[in-house]
C-alpha positions in Angstrom: 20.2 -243.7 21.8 20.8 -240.5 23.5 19.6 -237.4 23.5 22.0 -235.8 21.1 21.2 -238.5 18.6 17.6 -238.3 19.1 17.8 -234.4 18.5 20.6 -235.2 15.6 17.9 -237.4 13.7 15.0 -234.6 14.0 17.4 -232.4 12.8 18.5 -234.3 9.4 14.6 -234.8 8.4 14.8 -231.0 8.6 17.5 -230.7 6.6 20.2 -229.3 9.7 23.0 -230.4 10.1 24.3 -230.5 13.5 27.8 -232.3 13.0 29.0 -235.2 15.0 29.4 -233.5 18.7 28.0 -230.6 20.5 30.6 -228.5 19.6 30.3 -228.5 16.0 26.7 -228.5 15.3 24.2 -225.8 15.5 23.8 -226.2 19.5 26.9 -225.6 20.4 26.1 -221.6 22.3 23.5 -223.2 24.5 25.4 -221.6 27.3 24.8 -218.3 25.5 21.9 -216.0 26.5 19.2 -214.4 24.8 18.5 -214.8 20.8 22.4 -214.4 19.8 22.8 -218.2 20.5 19.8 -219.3 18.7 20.9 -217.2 15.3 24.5 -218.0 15.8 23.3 -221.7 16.7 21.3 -222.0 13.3 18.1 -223.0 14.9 16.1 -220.0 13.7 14.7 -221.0 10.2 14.6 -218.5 7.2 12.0 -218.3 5.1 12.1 -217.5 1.7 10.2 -214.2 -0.1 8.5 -215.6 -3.1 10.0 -214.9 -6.7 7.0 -212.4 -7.4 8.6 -210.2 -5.0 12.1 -209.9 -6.9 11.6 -207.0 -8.3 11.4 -205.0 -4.4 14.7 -205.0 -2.8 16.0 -207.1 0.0 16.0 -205.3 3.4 18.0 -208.4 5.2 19.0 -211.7 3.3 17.0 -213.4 6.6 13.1 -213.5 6.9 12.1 -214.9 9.7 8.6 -213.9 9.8 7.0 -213.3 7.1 3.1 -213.8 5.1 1.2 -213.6 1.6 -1.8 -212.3 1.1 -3.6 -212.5 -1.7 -7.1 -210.8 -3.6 -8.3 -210.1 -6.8 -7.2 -206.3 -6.0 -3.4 -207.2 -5.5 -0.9 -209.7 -3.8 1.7 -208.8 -1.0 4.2 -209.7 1.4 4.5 -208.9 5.1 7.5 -209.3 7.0 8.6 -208.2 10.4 11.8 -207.5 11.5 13.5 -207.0 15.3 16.6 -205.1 16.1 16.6 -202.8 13.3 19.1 -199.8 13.8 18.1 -196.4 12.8 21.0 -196.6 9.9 19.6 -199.6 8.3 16.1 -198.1 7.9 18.3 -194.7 6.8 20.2 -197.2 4.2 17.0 -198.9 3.1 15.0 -195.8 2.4 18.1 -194.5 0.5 18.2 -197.7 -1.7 14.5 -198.0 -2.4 14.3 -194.0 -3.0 17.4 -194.4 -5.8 15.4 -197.3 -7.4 12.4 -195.0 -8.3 10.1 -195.6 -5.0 8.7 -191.9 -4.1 7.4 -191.2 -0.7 3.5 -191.1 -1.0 3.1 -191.3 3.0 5.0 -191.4 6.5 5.4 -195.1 5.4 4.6 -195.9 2.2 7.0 -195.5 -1.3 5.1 -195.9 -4.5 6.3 -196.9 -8.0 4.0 -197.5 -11.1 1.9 -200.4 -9.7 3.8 -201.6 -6.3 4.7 -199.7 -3.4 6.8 -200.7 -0.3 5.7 -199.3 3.4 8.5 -199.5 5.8 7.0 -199.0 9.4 9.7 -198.3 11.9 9.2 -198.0 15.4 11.7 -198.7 18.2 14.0 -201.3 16.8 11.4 -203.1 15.1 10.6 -203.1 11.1 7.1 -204.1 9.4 8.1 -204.1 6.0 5.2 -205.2 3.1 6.0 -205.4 -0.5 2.9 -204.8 -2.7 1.4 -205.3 -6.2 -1.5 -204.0 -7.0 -3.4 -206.3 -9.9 
């Protein structure tokens, strides 16, 4: 067995695909640089934000990194973002601003008992969704 099908077998128990060659499957930019290769190449996993958080809207469809916390004084969900453009963050503020959310900080948009802080710095996003209990 070689390596290919050793790496194809890990793969299926995840759940990935990665075809029947090289050049079909997810691995197929290896001889791309950077992180473009790995998103394009579909070995970055996405997480999923938990149904609670429906009601806040989506900055991406993709999480990559992202945690719960939870207390008796509320519940919320962190998630971190890289290679945000300045139009996104204008787009996103836009969108939460037209659902209700009003500014109550530098960061932070409030509505009834949730609020959203969107912390932009450089070209990277730390977006939390919270509900107060």
């Amino acid at each position: 067995m070689g390596l290919f099908d050793s790496l194809k077998k890990i793969g299926e128990s995840l759940g990935i695909n990665f075809g029947d060659s090289a050049e079909e499957g997810p691995i197929k930019n290896v001889g791309e640089t950077g992180t473009s290769a790995v998103k394009r190449g579909g070995l970055r996993f996405s997480k999923e934000i938990p149904e609670k958080y429906s009601e806040f809207p989506k900055f991406r469809d993709e999480v990559y990194h992202l945690s719960e916390t939870k207390t008796s004084k509320y519940t919320r969900c962190t998630m971190n973002f890289t290679n945000v453009k300045d139009r996104e963050i204008e787009d996103y503020i836009y969108k939460i601003q037209s659902l209700g959310y009003v500014k109550g900080s530098e960061v932070r948009f409030d509505k009834e008992n949730t609020y959203i802080i969107v912390d932009y710095n450089s070209g990277k996003l730390n977006l939390v969704f919270h509900i107060k209990k």
